[in-house]
C-alpha atoms as a printed R data frame, in Angstrom:
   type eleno elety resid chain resno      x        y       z
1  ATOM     1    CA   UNK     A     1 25.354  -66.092 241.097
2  ATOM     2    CA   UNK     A     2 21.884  -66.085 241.753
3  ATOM     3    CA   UNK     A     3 20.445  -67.915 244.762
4  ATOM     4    CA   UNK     A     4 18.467  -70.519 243.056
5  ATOM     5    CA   UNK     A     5 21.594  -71.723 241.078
6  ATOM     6    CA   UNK     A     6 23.437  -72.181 244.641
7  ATOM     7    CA   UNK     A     7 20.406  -74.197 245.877
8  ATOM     8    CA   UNK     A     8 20.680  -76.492 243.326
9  ATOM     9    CA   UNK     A     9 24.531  -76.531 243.628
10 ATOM    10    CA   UNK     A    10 24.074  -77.224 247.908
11 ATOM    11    CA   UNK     A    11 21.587  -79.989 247.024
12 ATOM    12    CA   UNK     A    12 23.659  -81.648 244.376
13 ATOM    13    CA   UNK     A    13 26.854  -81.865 246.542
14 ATOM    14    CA   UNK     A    14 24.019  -82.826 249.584
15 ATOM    15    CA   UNK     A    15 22.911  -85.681 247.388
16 ATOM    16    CA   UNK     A    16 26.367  -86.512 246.207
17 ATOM    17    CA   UNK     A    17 27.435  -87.102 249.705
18 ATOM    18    CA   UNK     A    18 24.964  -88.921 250.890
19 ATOM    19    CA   UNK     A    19 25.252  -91.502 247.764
20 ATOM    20    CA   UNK     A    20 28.890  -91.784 249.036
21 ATOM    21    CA   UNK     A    21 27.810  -92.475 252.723
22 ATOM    22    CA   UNK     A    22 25.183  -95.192 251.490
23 ATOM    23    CA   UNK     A    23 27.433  -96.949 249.952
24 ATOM    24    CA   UNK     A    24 29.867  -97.021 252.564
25 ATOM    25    CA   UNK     A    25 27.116  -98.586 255.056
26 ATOM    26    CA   UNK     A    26 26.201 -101.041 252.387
27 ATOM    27    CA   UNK     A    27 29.630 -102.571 252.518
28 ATOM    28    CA   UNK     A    28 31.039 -104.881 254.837
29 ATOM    29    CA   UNK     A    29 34.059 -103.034 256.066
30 ATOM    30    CA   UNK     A    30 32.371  -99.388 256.756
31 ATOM    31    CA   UNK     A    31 35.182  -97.992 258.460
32 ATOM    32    CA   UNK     A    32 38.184  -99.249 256.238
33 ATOM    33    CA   UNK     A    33 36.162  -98.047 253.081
34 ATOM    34    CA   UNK     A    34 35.750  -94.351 255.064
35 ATOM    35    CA   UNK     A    35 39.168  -94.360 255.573
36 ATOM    36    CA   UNK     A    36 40.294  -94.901 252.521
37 ATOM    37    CA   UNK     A    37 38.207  -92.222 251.251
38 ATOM    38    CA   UNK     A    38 39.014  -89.773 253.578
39 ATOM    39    CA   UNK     A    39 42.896  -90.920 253.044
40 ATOM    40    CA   UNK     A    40 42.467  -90.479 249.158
41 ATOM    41    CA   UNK     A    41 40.268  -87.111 249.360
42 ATOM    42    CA   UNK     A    42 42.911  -84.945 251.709
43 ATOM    43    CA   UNK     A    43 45.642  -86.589 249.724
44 ATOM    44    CA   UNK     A    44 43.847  -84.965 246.445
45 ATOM    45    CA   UNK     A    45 43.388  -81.750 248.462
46 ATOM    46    CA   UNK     A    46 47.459  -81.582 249.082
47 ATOM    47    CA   UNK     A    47 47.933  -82.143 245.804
48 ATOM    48    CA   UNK     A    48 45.717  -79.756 244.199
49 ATOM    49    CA   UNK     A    49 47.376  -77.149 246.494
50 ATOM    50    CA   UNK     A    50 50.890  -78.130 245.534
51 ATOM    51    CA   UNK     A    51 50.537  -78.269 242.212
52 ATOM    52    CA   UNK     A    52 48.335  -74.906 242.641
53 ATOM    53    CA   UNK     A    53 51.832  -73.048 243.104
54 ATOM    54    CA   UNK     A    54 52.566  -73.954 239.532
55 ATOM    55    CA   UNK     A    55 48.806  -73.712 237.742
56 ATOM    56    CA   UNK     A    56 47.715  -70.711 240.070
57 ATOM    57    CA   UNK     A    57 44.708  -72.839 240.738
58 ATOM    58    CA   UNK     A    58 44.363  -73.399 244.896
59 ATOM    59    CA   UNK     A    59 41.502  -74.703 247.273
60 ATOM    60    CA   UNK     A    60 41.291  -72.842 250.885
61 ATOM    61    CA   UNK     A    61 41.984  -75.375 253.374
62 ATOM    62    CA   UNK     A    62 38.786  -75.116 255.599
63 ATOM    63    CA   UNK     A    63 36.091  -77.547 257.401
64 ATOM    64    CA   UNK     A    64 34.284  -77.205 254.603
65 ATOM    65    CA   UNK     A    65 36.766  -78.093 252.154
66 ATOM    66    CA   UNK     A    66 38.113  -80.663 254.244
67 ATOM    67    CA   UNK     A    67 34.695  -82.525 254.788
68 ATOM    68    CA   UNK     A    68 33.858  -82.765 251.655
69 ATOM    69    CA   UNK     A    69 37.332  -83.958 250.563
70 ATOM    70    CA   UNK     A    70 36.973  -86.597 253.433
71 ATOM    71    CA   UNK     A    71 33.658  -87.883 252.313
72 ATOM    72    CA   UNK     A    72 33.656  -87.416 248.749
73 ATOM    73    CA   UNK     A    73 37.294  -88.775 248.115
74 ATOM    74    CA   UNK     A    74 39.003  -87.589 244.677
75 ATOM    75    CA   UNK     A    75 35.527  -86.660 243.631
76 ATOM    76    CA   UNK     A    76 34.818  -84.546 246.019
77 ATOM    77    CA   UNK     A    77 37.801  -82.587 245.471
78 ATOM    78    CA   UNK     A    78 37.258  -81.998 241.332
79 ATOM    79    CA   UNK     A    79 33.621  -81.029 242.205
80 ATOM    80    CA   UNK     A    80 35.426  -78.342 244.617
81 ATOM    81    CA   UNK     A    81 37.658  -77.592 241.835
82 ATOM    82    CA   UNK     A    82 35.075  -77.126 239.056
83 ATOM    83    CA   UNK     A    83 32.878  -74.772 241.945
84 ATOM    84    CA   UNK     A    84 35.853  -73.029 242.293
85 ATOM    85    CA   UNK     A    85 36.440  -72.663 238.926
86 ATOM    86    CA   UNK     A    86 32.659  -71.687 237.786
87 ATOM    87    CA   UNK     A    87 31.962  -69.749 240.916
């Protein structure tokens, strides 16, 4: 993979993220909504790693992976799954 194609990949999750963030702080209940998002994202994580055993298909657990599965939710976790899969 060249290095321009990863650049554009690291700003597109970068831009992702912070469209999830401003969201959250344009809401009323910031801290319930990141939560929730956080709850739902490492819930996806777990389950994309269980069912992995089956499919063959598994995420590294990580900082990485768990940051973006805690900000980007359910989302966040498919766009993991479709770098893993292209990368």
């Amino acid at each position: 993979m060249t290095i321009q194609l990863q650049i554009v990949l690291y700003v597109l999750v970068g831009a992702a993220a912070l469209a999830v963030l401003l969201m959250m702080l344009r809401s009323k209940r910031l801290l319930r909504n990141f939560l929730l998002t956080a709850a739902s994202g490492i819930a996806a994580l777990y389950a994309v790693n269980v069912v992995g055993l089956l499919t063959g298909t598994r995420l590294s657990i990580n900082f990485l992976t768990l940051g973006v599965s805690a900000i980007g939710g359910a989302p966040g976790v498919v766009g993991l799954l479709l770098m893993d899969t292209l990368l």
